[in-house]
C-alpha positions, 0 to 999 in steps of 0.5 A: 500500500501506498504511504505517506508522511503527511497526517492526512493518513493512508491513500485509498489505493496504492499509484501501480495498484491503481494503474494495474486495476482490472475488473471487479469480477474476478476476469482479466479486464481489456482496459482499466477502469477509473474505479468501482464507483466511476461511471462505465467510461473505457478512458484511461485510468490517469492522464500522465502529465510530465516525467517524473523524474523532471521538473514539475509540470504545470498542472490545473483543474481537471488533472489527474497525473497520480504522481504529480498531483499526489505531490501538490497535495502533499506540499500544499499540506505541509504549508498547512493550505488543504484540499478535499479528502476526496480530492486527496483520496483520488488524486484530482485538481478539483475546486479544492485544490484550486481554492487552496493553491489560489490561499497559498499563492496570495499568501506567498507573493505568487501570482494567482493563478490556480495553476502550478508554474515554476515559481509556485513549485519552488515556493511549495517545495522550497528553493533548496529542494527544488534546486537540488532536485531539479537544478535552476532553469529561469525558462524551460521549453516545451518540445512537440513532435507532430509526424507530417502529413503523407501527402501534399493537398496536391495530390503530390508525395512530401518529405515523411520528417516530422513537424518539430514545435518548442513553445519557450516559456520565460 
């Protein structure tokens, strides 16, 4: 089972538990389901949204990255701003994650914004820590691979390279 220092106690499932749920019926289940008591949508259990082994990624309402939100919540706690037990539970940004990111920005000098950029990171997990464990970068950039179209709107063949994008972000 998952743990974790926090008071907050234990978690309702354990993160590779929970992507490695299957049916509740006792057979193999084709896809993972969210859980027993979410709707009979076939998405995927999380939507991933940064490696983890990175620096953190900008997060918002309607993130479910188990990892990363796991570790808002936990930073959030430790400042002493708390979410739902629900939200916590199910490792959602939801409107009580958002309304206490929003108290700790104000009551930080960020600015607020309800999302977790680089300098709302630092602040939550300390300076310190953030340097040491994701190194200083004043800017990052954000890279998208696109494959390219297979033929032109000519009728016509075109190079096969991928269509590269880096979005900076100061």
């Amino acid at each position: 089972s998952y743990s974790s220092s926090s008071s907050r106690g234990a978690r309702k499932a354990d993160p590779a538990a929970a992507a490695a749920a299957g049916s509740s019926n006792g057979t193999a289940a084709a896809a993972p389901t969210t859980s027993s008591s979410s709707s009979s949508s076939s998405g995927p259990l999380e939507t991933v949204k940064g490696d983890h082994s990175g620096p953190p990624p900008l997060l918002s309402i309607g993130d479910d990255d188990i990892f990363w939100v796991s570790k808002l919540h936990d930073a959030l706690m430790t400042t002493g701003s708390y979410t739902s037990d629900d939200e916590v539970e199910n490792w959602l940004f939801a409107e009580g994650t958002q309304s206490a990111l929003l108290t700790f920005q104000a009551c930080n000098g960020v600015s607020e914004t309800g999302t977790t950029c680089e300098t709302t990171w630092r602040k939550l997990l300390g300076e310190d820590h953030y340097e040491a464990t994701y190194g200083s970068s004043s800017s990052s950039s954000t890279v998208i691979t696109a494959p390219a179209a297979a033929s032109s709107s000519n009728g016509g063949s075109s190079d096969s390279s991928d269509v590269v994008i880096v979005q900076e972000e100061s």
